[in-house]
ROVEXKE-611371 format. One record per residue: residue in three letters; x, y, z of N, C-alpha, C in turn. Coordinates in pm, whole numbers, plus 50000, padded with zeros to 5 digits. Example, Ala and Ser with C-alpha at 12.3 -4.5 7.8 and 13.67 -1.06 7.14 Angstrom:
ROVEXKE-611371
ALA513194943150780512304955050780513204967050780 SER512854977550708513674989450714512905000350787 
end
This chain:
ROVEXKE-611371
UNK745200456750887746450460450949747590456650857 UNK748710465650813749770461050728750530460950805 UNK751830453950731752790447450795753850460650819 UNK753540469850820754640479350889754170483251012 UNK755160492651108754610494451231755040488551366 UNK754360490251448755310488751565754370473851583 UNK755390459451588754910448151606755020442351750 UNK756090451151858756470444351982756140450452059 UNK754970456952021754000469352172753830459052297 UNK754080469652392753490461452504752430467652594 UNK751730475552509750270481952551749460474452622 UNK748590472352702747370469252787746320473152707 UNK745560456552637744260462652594743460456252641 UNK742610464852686741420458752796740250456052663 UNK738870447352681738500448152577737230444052722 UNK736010456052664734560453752761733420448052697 UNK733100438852695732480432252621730840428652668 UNK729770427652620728510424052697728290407952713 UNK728910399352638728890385552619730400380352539 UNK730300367152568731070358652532731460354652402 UNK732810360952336733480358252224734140348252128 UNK734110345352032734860335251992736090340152016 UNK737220331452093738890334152076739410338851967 UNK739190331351904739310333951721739700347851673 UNK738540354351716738250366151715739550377051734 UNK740050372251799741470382051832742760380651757 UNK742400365451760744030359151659744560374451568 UNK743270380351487744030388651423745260400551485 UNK744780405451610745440415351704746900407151747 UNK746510397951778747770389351863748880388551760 UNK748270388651657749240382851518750070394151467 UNK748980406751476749520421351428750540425251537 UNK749930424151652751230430151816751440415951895 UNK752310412651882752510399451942753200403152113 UNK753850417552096754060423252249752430426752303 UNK751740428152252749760433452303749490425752423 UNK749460430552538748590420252654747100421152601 UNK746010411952634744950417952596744320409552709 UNK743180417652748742440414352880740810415752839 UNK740040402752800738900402452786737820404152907 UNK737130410452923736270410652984735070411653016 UNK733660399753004731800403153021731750413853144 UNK730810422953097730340432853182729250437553122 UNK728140442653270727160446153257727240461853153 UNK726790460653056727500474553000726400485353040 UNK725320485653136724230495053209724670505153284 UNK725630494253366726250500253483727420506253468 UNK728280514053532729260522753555730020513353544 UNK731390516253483731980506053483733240501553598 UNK732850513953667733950511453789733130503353913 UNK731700501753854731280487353958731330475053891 UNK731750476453766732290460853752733810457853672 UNK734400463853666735520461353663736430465653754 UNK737510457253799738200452753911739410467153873 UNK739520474453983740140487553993741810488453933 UNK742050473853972743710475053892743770471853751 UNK742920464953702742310456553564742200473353452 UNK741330483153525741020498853482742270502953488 UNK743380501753604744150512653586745300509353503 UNK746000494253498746820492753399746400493953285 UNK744980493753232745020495753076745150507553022 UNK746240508252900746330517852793745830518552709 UNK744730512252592743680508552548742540506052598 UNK741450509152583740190500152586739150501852477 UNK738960488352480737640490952344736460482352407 UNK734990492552399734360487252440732670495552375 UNK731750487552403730290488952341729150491452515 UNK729320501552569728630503652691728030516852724 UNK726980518552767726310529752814727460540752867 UNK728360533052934729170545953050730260543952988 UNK731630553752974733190552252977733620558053054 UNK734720552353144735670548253265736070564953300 UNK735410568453437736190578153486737140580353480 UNK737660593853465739200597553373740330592953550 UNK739930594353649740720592153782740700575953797 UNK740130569453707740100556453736740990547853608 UNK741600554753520742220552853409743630561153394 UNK744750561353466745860569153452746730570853335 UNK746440553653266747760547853176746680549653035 UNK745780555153043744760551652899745300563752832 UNK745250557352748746200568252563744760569252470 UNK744080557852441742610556652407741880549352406 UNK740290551952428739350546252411738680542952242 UNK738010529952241737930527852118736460525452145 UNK735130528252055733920518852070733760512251969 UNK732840504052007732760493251869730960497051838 UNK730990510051900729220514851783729940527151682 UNK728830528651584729380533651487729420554251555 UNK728550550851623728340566451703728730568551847 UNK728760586451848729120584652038728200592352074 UNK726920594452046725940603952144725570597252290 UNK725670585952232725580579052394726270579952535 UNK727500588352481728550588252568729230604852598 UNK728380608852485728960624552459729310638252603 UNK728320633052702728660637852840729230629452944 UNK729920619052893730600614052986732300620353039 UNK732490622653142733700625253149735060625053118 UNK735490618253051736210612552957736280622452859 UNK734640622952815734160632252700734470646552688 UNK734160652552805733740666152830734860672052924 UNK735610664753023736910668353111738020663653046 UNK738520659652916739890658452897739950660152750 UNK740870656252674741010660452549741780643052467 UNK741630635152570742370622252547741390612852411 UNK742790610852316741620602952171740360593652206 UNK739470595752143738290589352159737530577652006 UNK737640573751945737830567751781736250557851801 UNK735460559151674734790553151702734700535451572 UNK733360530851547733500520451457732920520051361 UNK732550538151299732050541851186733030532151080 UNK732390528950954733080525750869732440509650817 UNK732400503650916732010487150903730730484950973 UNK729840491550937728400484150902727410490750788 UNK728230493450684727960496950548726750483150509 UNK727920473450465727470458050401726080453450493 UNK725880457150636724400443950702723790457350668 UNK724120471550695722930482050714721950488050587 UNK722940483950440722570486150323721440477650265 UNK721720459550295721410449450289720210450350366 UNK719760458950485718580462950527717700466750492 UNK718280478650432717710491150378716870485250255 UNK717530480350153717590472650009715940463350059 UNK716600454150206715240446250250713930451950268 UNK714370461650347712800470950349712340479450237 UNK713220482550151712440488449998711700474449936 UNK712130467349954711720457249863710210449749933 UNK710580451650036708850447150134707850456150118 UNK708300467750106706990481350087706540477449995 UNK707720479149863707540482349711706800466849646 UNK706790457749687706410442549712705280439149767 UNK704790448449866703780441749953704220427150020 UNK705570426650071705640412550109705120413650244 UNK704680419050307703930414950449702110409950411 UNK702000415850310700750409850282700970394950221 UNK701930393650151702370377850058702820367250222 UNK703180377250314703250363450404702280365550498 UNK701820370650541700250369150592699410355950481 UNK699480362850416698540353250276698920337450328 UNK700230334350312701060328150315700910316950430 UNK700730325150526700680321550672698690314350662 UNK697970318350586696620313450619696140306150460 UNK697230304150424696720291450295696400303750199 UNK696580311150180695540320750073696010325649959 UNK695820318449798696470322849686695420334649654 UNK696530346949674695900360449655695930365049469 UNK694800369549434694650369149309695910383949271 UNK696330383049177697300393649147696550410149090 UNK695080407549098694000422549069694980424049228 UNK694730415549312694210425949471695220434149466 UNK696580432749425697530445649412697310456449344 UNK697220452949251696630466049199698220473049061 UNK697950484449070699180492449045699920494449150 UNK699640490849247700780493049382702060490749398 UNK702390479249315703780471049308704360474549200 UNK705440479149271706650486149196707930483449172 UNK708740486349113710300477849060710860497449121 UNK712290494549097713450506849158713580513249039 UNK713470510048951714520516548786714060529348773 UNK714790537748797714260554248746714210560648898 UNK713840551748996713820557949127714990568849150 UNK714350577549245715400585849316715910586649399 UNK716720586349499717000583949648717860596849659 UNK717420600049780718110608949868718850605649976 UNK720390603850004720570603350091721630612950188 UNK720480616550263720930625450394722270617650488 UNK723820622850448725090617850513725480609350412 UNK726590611750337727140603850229728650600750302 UNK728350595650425729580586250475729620572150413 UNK730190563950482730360550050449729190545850453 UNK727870541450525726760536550497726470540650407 UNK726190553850395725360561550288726150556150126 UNK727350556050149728220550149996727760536049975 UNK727910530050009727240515050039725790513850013 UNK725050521350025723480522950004723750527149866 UNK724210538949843723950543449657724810534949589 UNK725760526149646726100513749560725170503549500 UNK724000498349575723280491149614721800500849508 UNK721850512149585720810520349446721030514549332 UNK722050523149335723070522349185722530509149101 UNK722670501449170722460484849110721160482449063 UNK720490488449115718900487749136718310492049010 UNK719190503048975718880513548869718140528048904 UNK718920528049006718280546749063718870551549066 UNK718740565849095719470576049059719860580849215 UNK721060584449266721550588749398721400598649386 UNK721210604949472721280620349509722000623949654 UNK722910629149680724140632949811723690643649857 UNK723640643749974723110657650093724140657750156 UNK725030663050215726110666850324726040676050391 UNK726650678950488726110685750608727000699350576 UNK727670699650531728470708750479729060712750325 UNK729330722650251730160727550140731040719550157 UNK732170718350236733560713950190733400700850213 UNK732350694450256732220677850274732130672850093 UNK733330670450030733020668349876734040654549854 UNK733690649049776734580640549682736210638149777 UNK736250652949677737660657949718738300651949805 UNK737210664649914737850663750051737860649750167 UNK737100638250084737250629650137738240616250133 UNK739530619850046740230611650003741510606450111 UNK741750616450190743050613650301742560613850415 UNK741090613350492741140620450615740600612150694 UNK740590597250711740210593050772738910590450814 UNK738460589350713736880593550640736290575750626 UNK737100572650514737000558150455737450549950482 UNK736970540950513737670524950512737670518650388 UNK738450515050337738710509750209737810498050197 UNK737690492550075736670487149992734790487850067 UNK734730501750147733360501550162732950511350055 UNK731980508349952730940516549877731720525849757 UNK731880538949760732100546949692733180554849707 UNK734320554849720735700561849800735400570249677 UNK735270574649597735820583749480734470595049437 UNK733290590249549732640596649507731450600749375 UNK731520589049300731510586349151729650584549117 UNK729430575949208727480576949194726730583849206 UNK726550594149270725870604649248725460614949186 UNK724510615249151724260624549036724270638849036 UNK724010639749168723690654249211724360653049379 UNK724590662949384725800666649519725130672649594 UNK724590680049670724090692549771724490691949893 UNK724230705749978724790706650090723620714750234 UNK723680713250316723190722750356723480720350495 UNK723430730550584723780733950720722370737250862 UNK721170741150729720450745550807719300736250756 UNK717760742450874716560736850811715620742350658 UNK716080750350650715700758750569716360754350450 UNK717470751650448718290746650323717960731350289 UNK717400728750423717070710650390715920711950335 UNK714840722450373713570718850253713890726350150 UNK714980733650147714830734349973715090723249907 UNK716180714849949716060703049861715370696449882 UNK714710692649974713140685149981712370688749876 UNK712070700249900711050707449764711540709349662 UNK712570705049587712950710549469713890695149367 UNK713760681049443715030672749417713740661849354 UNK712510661149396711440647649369712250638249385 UNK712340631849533713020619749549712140608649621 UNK712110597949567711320586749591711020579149709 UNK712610581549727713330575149836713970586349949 UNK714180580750072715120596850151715890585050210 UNK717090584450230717420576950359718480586050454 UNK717740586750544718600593250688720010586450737 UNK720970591450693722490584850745723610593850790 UNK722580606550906723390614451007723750615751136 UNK724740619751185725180616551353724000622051424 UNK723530613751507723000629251603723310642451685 UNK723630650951674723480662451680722450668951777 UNK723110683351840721630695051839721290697951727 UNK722340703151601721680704151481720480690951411 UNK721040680051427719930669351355718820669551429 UNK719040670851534717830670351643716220670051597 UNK715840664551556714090666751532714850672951357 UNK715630665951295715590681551144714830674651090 UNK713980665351068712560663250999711420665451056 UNK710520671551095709660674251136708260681351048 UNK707570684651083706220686850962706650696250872 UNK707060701350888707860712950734708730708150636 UNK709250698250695710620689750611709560680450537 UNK708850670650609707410661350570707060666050450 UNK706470681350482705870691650340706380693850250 UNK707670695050263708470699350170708340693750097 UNK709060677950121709270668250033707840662249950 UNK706770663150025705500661549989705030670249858 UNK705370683349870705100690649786705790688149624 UNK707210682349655707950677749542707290667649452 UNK706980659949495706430649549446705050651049417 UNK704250659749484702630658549416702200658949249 UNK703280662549223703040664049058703480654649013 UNK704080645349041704880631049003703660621048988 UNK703780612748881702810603548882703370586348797 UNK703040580848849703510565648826702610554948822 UNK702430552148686701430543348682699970555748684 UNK698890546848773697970557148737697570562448919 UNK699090565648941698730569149144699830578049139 UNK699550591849227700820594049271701810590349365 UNK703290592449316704180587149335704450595149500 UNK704790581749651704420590149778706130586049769 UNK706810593049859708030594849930707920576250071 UNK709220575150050709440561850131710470565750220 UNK710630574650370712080574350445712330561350510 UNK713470560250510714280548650629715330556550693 UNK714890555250835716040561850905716840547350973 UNK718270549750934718800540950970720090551051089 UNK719680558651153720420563051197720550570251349 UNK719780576951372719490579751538717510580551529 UNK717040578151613715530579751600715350591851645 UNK716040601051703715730614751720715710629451639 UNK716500624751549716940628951407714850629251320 UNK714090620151351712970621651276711470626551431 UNK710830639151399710060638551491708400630651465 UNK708610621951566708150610351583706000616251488 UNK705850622151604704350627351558704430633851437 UNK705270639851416705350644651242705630632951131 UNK705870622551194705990611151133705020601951096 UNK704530599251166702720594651218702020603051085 UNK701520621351145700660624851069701420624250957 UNK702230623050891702830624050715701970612050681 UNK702520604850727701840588450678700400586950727 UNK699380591550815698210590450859697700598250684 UNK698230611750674697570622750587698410616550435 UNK698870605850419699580602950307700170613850228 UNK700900619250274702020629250230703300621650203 UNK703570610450261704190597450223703650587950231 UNK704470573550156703520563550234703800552650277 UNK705220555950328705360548750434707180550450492 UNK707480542650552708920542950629709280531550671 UNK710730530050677711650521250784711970523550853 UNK712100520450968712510524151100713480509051191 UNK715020516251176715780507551296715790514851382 UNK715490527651427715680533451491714840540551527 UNK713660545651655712840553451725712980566251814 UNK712090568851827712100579451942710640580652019 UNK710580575052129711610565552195712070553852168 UNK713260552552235713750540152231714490533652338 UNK714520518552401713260511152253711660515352307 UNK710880510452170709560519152147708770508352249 UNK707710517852338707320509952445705820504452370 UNK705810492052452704670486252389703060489352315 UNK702570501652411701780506752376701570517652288 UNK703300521852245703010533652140702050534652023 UNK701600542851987701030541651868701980537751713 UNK703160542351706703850537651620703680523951567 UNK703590515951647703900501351616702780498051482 UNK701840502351543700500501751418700120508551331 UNK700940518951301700770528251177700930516651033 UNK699770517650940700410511450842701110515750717 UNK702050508450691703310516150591704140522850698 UNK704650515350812705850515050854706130505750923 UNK707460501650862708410492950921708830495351054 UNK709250488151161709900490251232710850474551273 UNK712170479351300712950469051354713900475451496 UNK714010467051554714530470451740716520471651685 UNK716880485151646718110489151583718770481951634 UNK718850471151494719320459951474720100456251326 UNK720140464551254720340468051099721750466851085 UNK722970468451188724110469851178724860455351239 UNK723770446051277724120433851349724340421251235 UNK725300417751256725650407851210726920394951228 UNK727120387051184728330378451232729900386651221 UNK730020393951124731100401551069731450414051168 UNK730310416051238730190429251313731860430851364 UNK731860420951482733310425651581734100420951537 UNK734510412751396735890408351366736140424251284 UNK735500428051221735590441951155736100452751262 UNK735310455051356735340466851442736640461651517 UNK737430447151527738820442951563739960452651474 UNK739680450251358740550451251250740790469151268 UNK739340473051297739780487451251740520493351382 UNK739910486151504740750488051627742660486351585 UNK742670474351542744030473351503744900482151404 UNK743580488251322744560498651241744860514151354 UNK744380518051453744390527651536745140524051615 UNK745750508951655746420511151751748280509651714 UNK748360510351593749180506851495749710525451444 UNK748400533751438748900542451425749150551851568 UNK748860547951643748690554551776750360549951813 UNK750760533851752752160543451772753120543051738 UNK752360547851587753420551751501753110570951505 UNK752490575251585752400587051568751720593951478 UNK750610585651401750040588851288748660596351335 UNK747770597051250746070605251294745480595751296 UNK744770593051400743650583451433742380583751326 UNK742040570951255740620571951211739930571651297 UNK738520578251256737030581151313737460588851452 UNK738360593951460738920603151584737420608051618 UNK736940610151718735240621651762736120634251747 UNK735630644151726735840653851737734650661751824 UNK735200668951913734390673352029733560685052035 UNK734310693951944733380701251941732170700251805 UNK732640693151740731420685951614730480677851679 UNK730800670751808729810660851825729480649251759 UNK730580644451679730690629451632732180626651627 
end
């Protein structure tokens, strides 16, 4: 938040919270609007929120920022200018009324979980490519494993390729982190005009996450459809894929056994060491975006050989799925974006929106409604 702007607001910000905050935590807001009422509040975030928050508490606020299954019936909110969430997405919320009956700003907390979600990603390449679940098993039963039992299996990044599907802020943050590694990025966007360029004024970036300029990637591509996604599947030999798109009807299932093939087919001629070289996805991004059984047989039929997973379908993944035991995949309970930094970040960016909200400026991470993010 900079020091210009309106400092003596006397906005209502309600703030819905699932647990208990450090105070701390706000100093920054109080400091930026010193006119700001702000009204903390634990709530069940399952439930509707007009059964747990107190009906006058809803109607004086002109703000709210909050992380919950439901957002506040539009008849139960008169004085609200906007809603803020503190997840990086809104499919969760996308038919809520709010959503679908009014046209009132909606902003989400894309932008700041680049740094824990990259730092993930980086973790689980390095456990595949490592075999560290076998080094702590070993580990765990006294057992100095002779260095034959690996084999050629264990691998370093240098020369690698990565694909990554959504070159937003995570995705910049990840080919930073490539980059370092010594691989080569490769950019997928969901669109032609999603470029460099066009990402310099629009509320796109949060400053000092990853790549604002666009500069790591080696290769750019675009595509809109499924058909355009296995061409670059089939035609890019990428080592790596990482999934970093909204969910969508379009994303909906867009990996499924043809996309699997595609990419399978790229790589069969690739060879490393004396094995061929299999494809590694991590979806760090909706679990519906990858179809689940096409996921399974890729990795059952080693067409890849293996995956990360913060994210399922279903979710969360019920005990008895078969997923859990596929080997050569990760799974973690989407948790990749959690960290101590989480809500002083998702504060800050709240504070830059409410700073421009009124100064009359364009909201970052605005949803846009008929895009569906």
């Amino acid at each position: 938040m900079g020091d210009s702007g309106i400092k003596s607001t006397t906005e209502n910000l309600l703030i819905l919270r699932g647990n208990v905050w450090p105070d701390a935590w706000l100093d920054g807001l109080r400091g930026a609007f010193p006119g700001l009422k702000i009204t903390a509040l634990e709530v069940d975030g399952s439930k509707p929120l007009e059964e747990t928050v107190p009906k006058d508490v809803l109607a004086n606020a002109s703000i709210i920022a909050l992380l919950t299954r439901h957002l506040p019936l539009p008849d139960s909110i008169p004085n609200v200018k906007l809603i803020h969430t503190f997840s990086a997405g809104a499919d969760h919320v996308s038919n809520e009324p709010y959503i679908t009956q009014t046209d009132l700003p909606f902003t989400t907390s894309s932008g700041i979980h680049g740094p824990p979600i990259s730092e993930w990603v980086l973790l689980n390449w390095l456990v595949s490519s490592k075999h560290y679940n076998k080094l702590y098993e070993a580990q765990k039963s006294h057992e100095w494993i002779s260095k034959d039992f690996f084999g050629f299996g264990v691998s370093d990044h240098v020369g690698k390729r990565v694909g990554i599907l959504g070159y937003g802020s995570i995705g910049r943050q990840i080919g930073r982190i490539a980059v370092a590694l010594g691989m080569q990025v490769i950019a997928y966007t969901a669109s032609a005009h999603d470029t460099p360029e066009s990402r310099k004024d629009n509320g796109y970036i949060v400053p000092g996450t990853g790549d604002p300029d666009g500069s790591l990637p080696i290769e750019w591509h675009h595509g809109t459809t499924k058909e355009e996604l296995r061409h670059f599947l089939s035609t890019t030999k990428l080592d790596y894929i990482v999934i970093s798109l909204p969910l969508t009807p379009a994303t909906t299932n867009l990996f499924d056994r043809e996309e699997f093939d595609a990419w399978s087919s790229s790589l069969s001629s690739q060879a490393t060491g004396a094995s061929p070289t299999k494809g590694f996805l991590t979806n760090i991004s909706r679990g519906k975006i990858v179809n689940t059984d096409a996921l399974i047989h890729a990795v059952q039929a080693k067409k890849i050989r293996g995956a990360a997973l913060d994210v399922t379908d279903p979710e969360p993944l019920p005990k008895e799925h078969p997923l859990w035991d596929i080997e050569g995949i990760q799974i973690s309970p989407h948790i990749s974006g959690i960290g101590s930094e989480y809500y002083v970040r998702a504060l800050d960016l709240l504070g830059i929106n409410i700073e421009r909200l009124e100064n009359g400026e364009p909201l970052i991470n605005l949803y846009r409604r008929k895009r569906g993010y």
